[in-house]
C-alpha positions in Angstrom: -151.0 17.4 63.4 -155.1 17.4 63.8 -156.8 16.6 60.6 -158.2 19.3 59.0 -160.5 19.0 55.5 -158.6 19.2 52.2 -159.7 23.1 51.4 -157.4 23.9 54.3 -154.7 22.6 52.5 -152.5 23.8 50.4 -149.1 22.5 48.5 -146.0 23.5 50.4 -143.1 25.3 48.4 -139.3 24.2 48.2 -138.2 27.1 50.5 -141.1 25.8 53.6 -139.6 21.9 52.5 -136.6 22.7 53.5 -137.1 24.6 56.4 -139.4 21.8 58.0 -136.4 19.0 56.6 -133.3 21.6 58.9 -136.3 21.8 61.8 -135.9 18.1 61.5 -132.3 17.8 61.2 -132.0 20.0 64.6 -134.3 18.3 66.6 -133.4 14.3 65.9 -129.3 15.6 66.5 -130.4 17.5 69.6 -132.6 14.3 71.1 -130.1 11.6 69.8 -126.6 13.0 70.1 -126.8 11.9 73.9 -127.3 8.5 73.3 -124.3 8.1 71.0 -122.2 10.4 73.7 -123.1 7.9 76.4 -123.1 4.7 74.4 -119.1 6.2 73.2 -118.7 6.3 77.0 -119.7 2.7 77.6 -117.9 1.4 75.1 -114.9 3.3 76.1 -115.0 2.2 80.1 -115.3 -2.0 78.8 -112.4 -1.7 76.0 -110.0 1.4 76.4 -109.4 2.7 73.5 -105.3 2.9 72.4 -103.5 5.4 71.4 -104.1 5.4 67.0 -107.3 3.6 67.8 -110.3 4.9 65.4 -114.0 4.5 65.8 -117.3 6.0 64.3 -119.2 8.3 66.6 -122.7 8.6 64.9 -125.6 10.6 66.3 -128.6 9.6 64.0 -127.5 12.4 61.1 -124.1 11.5 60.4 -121.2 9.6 61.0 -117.7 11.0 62.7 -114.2 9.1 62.3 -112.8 9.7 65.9 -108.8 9.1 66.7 -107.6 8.8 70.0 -104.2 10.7 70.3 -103.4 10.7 74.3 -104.9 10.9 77.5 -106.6 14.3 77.6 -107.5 14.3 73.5 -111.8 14.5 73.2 -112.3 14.3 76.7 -115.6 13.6 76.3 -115.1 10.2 75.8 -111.7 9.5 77.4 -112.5 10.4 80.6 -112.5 7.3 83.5 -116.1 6.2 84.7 -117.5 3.6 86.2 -121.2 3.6 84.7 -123.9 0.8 85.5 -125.6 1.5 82.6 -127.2 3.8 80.1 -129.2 5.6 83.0 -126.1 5.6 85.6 -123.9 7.2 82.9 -126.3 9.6 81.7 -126.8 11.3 85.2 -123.3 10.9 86.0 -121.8 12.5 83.3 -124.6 15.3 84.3 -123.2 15.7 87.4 -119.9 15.3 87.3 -119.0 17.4 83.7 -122.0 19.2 82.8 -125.3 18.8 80.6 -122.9 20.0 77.9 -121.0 17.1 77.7 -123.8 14.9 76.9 -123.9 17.3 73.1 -120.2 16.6 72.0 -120.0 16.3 68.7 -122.8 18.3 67.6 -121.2 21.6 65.9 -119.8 19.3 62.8 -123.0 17.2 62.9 -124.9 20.3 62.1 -122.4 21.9 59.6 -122.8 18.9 57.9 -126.0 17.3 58.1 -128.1 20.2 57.8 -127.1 20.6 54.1 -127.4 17.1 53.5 -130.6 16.6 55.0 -132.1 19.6 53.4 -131.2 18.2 49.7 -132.5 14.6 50.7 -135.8 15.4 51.9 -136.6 18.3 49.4 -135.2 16.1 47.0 -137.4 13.3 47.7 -141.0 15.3 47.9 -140.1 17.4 44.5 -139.4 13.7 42.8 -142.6 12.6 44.7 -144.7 14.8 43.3 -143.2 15.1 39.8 -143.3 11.3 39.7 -146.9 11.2 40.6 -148.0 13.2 37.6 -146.4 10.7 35.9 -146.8 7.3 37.2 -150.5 8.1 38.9 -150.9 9.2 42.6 -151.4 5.3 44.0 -148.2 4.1 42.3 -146.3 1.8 44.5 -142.9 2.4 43.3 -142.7 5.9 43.3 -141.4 6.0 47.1 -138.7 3.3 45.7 -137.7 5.3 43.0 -137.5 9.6 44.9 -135.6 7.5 47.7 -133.0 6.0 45.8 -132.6 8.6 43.1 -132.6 11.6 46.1 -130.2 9.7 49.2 -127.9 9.1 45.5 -128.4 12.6 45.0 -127.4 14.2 48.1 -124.8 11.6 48.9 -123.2 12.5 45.4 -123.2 16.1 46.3 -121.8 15.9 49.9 -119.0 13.6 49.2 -116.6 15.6 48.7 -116.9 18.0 51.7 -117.2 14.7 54.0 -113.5 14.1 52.6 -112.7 17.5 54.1 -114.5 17.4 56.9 -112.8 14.6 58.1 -109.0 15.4 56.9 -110.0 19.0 58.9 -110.9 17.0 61.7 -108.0 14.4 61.9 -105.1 16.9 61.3 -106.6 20.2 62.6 -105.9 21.4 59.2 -106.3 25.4 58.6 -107.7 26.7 55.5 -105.0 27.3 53.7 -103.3 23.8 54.1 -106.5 22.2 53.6 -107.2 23.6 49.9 -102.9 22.6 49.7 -104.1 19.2 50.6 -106.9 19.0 48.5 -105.5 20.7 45.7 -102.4 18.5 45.6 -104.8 14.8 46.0 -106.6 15.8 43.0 -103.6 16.8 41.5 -102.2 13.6 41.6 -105.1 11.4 41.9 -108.1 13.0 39.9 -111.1 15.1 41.1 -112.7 11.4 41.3 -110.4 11.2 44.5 -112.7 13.1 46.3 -115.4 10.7 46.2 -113.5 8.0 47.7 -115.4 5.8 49.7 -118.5 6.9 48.3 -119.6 3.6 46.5 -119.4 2.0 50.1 -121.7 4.8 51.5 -123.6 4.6 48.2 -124.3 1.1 48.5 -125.5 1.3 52.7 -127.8 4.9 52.1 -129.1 3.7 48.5 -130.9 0.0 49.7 -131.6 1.7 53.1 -134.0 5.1 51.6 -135.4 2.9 49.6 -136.9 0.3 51.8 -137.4 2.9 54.4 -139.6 5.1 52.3 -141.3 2.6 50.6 -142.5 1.1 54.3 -142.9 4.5 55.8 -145.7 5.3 52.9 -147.2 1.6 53.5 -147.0 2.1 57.2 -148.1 5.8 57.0 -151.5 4.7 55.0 -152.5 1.6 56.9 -152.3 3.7 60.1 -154.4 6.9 58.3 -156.6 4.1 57.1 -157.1 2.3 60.7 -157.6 5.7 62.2 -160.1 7.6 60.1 -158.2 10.3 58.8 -156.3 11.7 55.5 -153.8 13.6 56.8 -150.9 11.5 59.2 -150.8 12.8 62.9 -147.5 13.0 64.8 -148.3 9.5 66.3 -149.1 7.5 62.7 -145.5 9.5 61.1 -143.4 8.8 64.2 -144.9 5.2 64.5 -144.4 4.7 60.7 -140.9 6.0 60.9 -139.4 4.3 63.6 -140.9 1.0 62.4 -139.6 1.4 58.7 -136.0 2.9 59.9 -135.7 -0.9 62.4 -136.6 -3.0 59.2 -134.1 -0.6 56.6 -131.3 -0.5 59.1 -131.4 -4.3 59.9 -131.5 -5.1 56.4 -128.8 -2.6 55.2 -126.3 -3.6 58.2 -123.4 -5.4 56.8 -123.0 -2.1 54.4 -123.1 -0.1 57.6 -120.6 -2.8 59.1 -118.3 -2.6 55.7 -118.3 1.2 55.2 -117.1 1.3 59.3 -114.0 -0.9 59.0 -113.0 1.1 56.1 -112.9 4.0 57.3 -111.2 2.8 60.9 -108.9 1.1 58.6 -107.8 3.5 56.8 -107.6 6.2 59.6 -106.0 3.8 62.3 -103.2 2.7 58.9 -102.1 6.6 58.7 -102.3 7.1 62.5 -99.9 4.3 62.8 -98.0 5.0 59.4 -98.6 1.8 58.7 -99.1 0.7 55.3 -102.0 1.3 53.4 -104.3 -1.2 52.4 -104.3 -1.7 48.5 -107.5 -0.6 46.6 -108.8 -4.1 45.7 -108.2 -5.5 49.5 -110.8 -2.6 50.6 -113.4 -3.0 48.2 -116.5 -3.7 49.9 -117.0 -7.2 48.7 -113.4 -7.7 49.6 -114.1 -6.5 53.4 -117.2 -8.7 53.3 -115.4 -11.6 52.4 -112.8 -10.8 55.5 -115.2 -10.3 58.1 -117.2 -13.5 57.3 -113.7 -15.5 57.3 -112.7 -14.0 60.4 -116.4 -13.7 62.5 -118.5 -16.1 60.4 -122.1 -14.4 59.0 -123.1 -12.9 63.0 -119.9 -10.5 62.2 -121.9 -8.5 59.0 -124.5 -8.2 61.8 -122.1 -6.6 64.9 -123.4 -3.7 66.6 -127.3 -4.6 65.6 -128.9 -4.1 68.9 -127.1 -0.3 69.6 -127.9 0.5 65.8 -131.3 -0.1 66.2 -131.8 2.2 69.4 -130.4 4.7 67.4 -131.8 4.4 63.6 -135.6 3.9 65.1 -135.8 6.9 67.2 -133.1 9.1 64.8 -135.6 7.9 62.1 -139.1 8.5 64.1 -138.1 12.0 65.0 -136.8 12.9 62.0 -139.5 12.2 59.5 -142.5 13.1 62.2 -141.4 16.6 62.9 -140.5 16.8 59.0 -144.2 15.4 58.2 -145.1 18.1 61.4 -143.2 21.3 59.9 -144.9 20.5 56.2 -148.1 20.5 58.0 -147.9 23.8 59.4 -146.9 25.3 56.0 -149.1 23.4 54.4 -152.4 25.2 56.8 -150.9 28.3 56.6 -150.8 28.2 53.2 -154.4 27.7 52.6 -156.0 30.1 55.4 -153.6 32.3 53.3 -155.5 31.4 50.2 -158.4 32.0 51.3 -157.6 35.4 53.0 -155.3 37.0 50.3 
């Protein structure tokens, strides 16, 4: 993104928002989906994973509920290998199954995360801006406020299909059965049965947009400021991205950690055909209260170093070639101006 003068500039429209937020959304799942595929892979070689054994494969858009079933169910990550490391694993699987292999995962990731990414980010520059007529340009809590009120937004409005995403991906349902299935839990539960388990997400992505947006604008103008110019480069938004996605992430982990055993919980319990777990034993301050009686305080932390490799970069990729894609609407829509 070079600096150009202000007169260049012009505002960009929803439509050019939302294509620069799914350029976004392609590009972090292309880059990061690896490094999930091979950490799954890792994790898999030092502690096989059992037959009704759930965990949450997450590429930096999204997360997955995966169930192993038997030997030769989601090969991609019940395959043997001895790897070294993250380098050894990613050229062996290379070599041995295919560059393929390393972007399992990735068709529901995009089915899914496009739309969802698409509302959050347009979401958040339309608040932006209408906040800013508002509250004055300078306003500190405006990135507080079009974080929290879009991530509640979009999570609100994708709730639902993430209960059918995963019910279509845990029983294979076809269409048919699956509006059966849906039709029959609402029946008997309520349509507010197809937001379940949305306070937990709620309570991980609300804190999280927040803090990261209101660093990423503190990072983003400090750097602009140290550099000399008014309009971010690729360097200042990926910088400000990945350092504000480390502190959010960090922060936000025991929700992450909560919203995980839940949903493994759950899955694993009607894998098994075990019992259910009873409403008020799952709420999140319930699980909280588990873990630390079971792990102490380090167990609302687990997983913080392999979260970080993957919020920073997910994070710095995401929001720079966002930032990046706005730019270029934003030029072209000027040198249109000017040459109508």
């Amino acid at each position: 993104m070079a600096e150009m003068s202000d007169s260049n500039l012009a505002k960009t429209t929803v439509i050019q928002q939302a294509i620069a937020s799914c350029c976004g959304a392609i590009i972090t799942s292309l880059f990061v989906t690896p490094l999930d595929v091979i950490k799954t892979r890792l994790q898999a070689q030092s502690n096989p994973f059992y037959k009704g054994k759930c965990f949450v494969y997450s590429n930096g858009l999204m997360d997955h509920i995966c169930v192993c079933d038997n030997g030769d169910s989601k090969a991609w990550y019940k395959k043997p290998g001895h790897f070294k490391g993250m380098l050894d694993a990613f050229v062996k699987i290379t070599q041995r199954e295919g560059v393929k292999s390393l972007w399992s995962g990735l068709p529901p990731t995009l089915i899914m995360a496009l739309p969802t990414t698409v509302i959050y980010f347009t979401c958040y520059d339309q608040l932006s801006e209408a906040l800013k007529s508002r509250l004055g340009k300078d306003d500190e809590h405006i990135p507080i406020l079009a974080g929290s009120l879009s991530r509640f937004g979009s999570v609100t409005i994708v709730s639902p299909l993430e209960l059918i995403r995963t019910r279509m991906q845990f029983r294979k349902f076809s269409y048919k059965q699956l509006y059966l299935c849906v039709s029959s839990k609402v029946a008997s539960d309520g349509w507010l049965s197809l937001w379940r388990g949305w306070s937990s997400t709620v309570l991980r992505d609300v804190p999280f947009s927040a803090m990261y947006w209101y660093n990423y604008e503190h990072f983003k103008k400090i750097l602009c400021e140290e550099l000399g110019t008014h309009e971010p480069t690729f360097f200042i938004a990926f910088a400000s991205g990945a350092a504000s996605g480390s502190i959010a992430s960090v922060i936000t982990l025991p929700f992450d950690v909560v919203k995980t055993h839940r949903q493994t919980e759950l899955w694993e319990c009607e894998t098994l055909k075990s019992a259910v777990p009873q409403r008020d034993s799952t709420s999140t301050w319930a699980v909280m209260r588990k873990i630390v009686a079971k792990n102490g305080i380090t167990g609302l932390f687990a997983g913080i170093i392999p979260r970080l490799f993957k919020v920073a970069p997910a994070c710095a990729i995401m929001i720079s070639t966002y930032e990046y894609g706005k730019s270029f609407f934003s030029h072209l829509n000027g040198k249109m101006s000017q040459h109508p």
